[in-house]
Every structure is written in C-alpha cells, then in structure tokens.
C-alpha positions, 0 to 999 in steps of 0.5 A: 500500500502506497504511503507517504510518511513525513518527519523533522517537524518541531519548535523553532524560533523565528529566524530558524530552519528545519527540513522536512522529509517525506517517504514514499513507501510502498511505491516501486516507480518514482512517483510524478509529481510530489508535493508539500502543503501545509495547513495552519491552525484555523485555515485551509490547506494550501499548496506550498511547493511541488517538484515534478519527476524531472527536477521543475519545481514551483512555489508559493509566493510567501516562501519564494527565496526562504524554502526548498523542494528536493527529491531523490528518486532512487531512495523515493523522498522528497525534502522541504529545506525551510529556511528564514522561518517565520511565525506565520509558517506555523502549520501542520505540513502534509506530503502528497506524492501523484503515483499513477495518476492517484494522489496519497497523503501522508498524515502530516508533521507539526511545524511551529514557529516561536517570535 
C-alpha cells in the first residue's frame, strides 16, 4: 500500500530552519509529481511547493527565496529545506506524492514557529 510518511517537524524560533522529509513507501516507480502543503491552525490547506519527476519545481509566493523542494528518486523522498522561518509558517505540513495518476497523503508533521 502506497504511503507517504513525513518527519523533522518541531519548535523553532523565528529566524530558524528545519527540513522536512517525506517517504514514499510502498511505491516501486518514482512517483510524478510530489508535493508539500501545509495547513495552519484555523485555515485551509494550501499548496506550498511541488517538484515534478524531472527536477521543475514551483512555489508559493510567501516562501519564494526562504524554502526548498528536493527529491531523490532512487531512495523515493522528497525534502522541504525551510529556511528564514517565520511565525506565520506555523502549520501542520502534509506530503502528497501523484503515483499513477492517484494522489496519497501522508498524515502530516507539526511545524511551529516561536517570535
């Protein structure tokens, strides 16, 4: 069964970084596209980053400059280097990975960001 499992969330203080991992488990092909959203309390999920199997990535506007989205194919990950976090990244940050034109979710990792 197709899974996507996050890590590396936790606290940080503004200004901080911390880089989140996602593992496609149960996957024997590198998916399609894989992507990070994030979803902070109270409001709706938002797309954050997506990286497509040949490397394109794509971002939204308010962490252009400050995150990362990066895969390794042979080991079926993808990463979200977060760098110059602000409190507004506070969120529970999900991984979606496109797997033969399914999408699965992972269960999703804590990020919160202290002034």
């Amino acid at each position: 069964q197709v899974q996507p499992v996050e890590s590396g969330g936790g606290l940080v203080q503004a200004g901080g970084s911390l880089r989140l991992s996602c593992a496609a488990l149960g996957i024997i092909f590198s998916p399609n596209a894989m992507n990070w959203y994030r979803q902070p309390p109270g409001r709706q999920r938002e797309l954050v980053a997506t990286i497509s199997r040949d490397g394109d990535t794509n971002y939204v506007d308010s962490v252009k400059g400050r995150f990362t989205i990066s895969r390794d194919n042979a080991k079926k990950m993808v990463y979200l280097q977060m760098n110059s976090l602000k409190p507004e990244d506070t969120a529970v940050y999900y991984c979606k990975i496109n797997y033969f034109g399914t999408n699965y979710w992972g269960q999703g990792t804590q990020v919160t960001v202290s002034s």
